[in-house]
C-alpha positions as CSV (number, residue, x, y, z in Angstrom):
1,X,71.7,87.9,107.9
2,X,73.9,91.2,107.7
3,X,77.7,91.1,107.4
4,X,78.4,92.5,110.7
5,X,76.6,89.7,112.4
6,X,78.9,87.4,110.3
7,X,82.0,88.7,111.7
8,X,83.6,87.0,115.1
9,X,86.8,87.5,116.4
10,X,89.0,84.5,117.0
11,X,88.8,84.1,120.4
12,X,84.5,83.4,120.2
13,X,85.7,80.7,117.2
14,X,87.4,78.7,119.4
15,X,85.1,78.8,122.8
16,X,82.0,78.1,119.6
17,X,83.8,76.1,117.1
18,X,81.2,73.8,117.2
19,X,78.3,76.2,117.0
20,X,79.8,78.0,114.1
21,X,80.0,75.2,111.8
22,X,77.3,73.8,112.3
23,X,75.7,77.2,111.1
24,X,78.1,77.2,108.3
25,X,76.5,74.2,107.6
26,X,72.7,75.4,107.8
27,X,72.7,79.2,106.6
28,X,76.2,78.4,103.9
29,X,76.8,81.9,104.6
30,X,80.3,82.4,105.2
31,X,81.9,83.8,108.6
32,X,84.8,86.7,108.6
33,X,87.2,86.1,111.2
34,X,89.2,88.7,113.0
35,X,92.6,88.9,114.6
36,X,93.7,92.2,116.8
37,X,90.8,94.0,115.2
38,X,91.6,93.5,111.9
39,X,89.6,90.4,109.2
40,X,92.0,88.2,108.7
41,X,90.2,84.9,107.6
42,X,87.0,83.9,105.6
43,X,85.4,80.2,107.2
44,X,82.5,78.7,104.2
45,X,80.9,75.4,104.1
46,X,82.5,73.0,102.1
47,X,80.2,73.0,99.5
48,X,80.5,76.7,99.1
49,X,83.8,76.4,98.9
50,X,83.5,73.5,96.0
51,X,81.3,76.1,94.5
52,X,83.2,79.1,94.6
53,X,86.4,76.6,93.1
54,X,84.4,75.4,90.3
55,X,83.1,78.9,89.1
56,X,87.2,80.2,89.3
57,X,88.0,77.2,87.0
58,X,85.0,78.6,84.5
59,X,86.1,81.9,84.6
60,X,90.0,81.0,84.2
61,X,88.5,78.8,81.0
62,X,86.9,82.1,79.8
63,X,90.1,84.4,80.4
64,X,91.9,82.1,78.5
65,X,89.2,81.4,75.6
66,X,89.1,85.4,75.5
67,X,92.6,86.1,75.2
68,X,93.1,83.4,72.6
69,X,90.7,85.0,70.6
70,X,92.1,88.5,70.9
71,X,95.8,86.6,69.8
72,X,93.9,85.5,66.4
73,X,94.6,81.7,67.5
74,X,91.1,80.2,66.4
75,X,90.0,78.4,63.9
76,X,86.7,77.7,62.3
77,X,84.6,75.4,64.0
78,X,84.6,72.8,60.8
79,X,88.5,72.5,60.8
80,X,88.4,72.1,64.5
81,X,86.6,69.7,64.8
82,X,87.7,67.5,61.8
83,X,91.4,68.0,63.6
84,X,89.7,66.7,66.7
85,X,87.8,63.7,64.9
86,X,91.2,63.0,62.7
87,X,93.0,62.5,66.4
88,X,90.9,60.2,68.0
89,X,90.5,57.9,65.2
90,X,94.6,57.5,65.8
């Protein structure tokens, strides 16, 4: 389905509420919502949404794993993990 046919303004969301998450539901493609004219909201399924949350954790993880790397905070994998296996014997 093309974007355009994707975007509704507010005033068809509430008159179809019903409608439109239900085919949130069946298609998972997400609806742009418009105010005055102008997009002003994005409606997904919730599993989309669960989706699109887990793949920002993954990518935050990655940022972070990047930047510590460019810092020089690492250590090789054999010192790692005898630090982790000294901890949890404690």
């Amino acid at each position: 389905m093309k974007l355009a046919d994707r975007v509704k303004p507010i005033s068809y969301l509430k008159a179809h509420a019903p409608e439109v998450i239900r085919e949130l539901s069946v298609h998972g493609e997400p609806v742009i919502v418009t105010l005055h004219g102008e997009a002003k909201a994005v409606l997904q399924d919730i599993a989309s949404y669960e989706q699109t949350q887990e793949t920002l954790a993954l990518l935050k993880v990655l940022a972070l794993t990047a930047r510590n790397v460019e810092a020089g905070r690492v250590k090789p994998a054999k010192q790692a993990f005898s630090s982790i296996r000294a901890r949890l014997k404690v």
